[in-house]
Kinemage of the C-alpha trace (Angstrom):
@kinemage 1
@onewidth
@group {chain A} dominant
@subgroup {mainchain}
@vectorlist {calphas} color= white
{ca unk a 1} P -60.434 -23.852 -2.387
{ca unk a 2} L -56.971 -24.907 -3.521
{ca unk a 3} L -56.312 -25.399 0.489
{ca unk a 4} L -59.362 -27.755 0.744
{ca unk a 5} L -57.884 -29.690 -2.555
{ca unk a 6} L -54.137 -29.676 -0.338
{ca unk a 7} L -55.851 -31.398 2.339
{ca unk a 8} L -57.201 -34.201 0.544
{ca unk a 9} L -53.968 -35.615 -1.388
{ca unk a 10} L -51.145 -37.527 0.049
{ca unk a 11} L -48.423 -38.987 -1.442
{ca unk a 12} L -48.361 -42.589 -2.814
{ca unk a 13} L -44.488 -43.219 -3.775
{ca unk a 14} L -43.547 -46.391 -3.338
{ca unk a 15} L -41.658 -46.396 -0.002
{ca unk a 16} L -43.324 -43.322 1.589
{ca unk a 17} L -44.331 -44.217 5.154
{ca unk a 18} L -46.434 -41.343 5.985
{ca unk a 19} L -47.050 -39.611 2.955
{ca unk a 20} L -50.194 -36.931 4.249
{ca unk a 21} L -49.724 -33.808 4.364
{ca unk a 22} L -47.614 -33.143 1.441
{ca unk a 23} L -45.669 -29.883 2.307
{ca unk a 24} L -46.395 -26.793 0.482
{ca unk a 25} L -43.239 -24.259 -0.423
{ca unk a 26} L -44.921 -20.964 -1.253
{ca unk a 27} L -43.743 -19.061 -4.237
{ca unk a 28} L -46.378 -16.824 -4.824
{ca unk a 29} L -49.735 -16.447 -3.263
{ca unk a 30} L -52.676 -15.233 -5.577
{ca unk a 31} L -55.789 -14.320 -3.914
{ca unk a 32} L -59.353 -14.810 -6.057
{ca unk a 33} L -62.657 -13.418 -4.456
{ca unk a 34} L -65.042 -16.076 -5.120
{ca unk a 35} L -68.690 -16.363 -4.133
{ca unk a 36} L -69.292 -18.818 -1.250
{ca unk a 37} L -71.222 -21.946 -1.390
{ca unk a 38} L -72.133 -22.341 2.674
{ca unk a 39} L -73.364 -25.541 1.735
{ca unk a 40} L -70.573 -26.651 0.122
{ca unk a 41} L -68.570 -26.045 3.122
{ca unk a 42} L -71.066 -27.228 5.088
{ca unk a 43} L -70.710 -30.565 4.192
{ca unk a 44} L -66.658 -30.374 3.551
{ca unk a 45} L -66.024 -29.290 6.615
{ca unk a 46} L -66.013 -32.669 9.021
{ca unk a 47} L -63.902 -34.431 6.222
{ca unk a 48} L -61.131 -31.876 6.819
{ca unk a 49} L -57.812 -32.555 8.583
{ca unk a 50} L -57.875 -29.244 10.691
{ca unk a 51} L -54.044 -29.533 11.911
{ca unk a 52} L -52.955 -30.164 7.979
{ca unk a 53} L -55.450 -27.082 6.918
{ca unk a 54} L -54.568 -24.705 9.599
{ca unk a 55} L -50.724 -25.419 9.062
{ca unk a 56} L -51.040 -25.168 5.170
{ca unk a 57} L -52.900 -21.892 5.972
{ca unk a 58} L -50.250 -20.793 8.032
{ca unk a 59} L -47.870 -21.364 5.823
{ca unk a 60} L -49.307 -19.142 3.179
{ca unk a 61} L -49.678 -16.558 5.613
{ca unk a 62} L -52.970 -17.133 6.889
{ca unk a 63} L -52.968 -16.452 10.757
{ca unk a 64} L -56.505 -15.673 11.223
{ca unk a 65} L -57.663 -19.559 11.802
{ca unk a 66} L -57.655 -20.942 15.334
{ca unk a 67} L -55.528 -23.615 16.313
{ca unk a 68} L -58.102 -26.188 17.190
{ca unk a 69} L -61.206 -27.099 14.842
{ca unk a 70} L -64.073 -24.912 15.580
{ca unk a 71} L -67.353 -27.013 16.486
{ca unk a 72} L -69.377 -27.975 13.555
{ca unk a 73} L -72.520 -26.520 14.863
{ca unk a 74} L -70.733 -22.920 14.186
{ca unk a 75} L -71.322 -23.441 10.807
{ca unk a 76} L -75.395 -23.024 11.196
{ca unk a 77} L -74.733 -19.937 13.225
{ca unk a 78} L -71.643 -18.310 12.745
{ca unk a 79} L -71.809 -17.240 8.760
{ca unk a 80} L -68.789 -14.775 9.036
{ca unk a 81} L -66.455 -17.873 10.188
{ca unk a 82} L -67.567 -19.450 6.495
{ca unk a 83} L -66.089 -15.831 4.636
């Protein structure tokens, strides 16, 4: 969730050209099991920057994700790609 929160900010400092996506330096990585809202990412997913996500991701050691944004319609059939 804290990913999907990441790839909504940018950074408005006065001066800042180009201020999305802020970088993240990982210090420690806690992992929560949650329960899934499927509609909640349902509807989350076509506002998401994939390249900023998938990089973030990355960067916390998350190599599972592809490199290109899946198509939306896998989200009606494809439930593991949502876990």
């Amino acid at each position: 969730m804290r990913l999907l929160t990441h790839n909504m900010l940018s950074s408005n400092i006065k001066g800042v050209t180009n201020g999305f996506p802020l970088k993240i330096e990982v210090e420690k990585v806690v992992e929560k099991q949650v329960e899934i809202n499927h509609d909640f990412l349902r509807n989350i997913f076509p506002k998401i920057d994939w390249k900023a996500f998938s990089d973030a991701a990355r960067t916390m050691g998350y190599v599972e994700l592809p490199e290109q944004a899946p198509d939306p319609s896998v989200l009606e059939s494809d439930l593991d790609f949502l876990t």
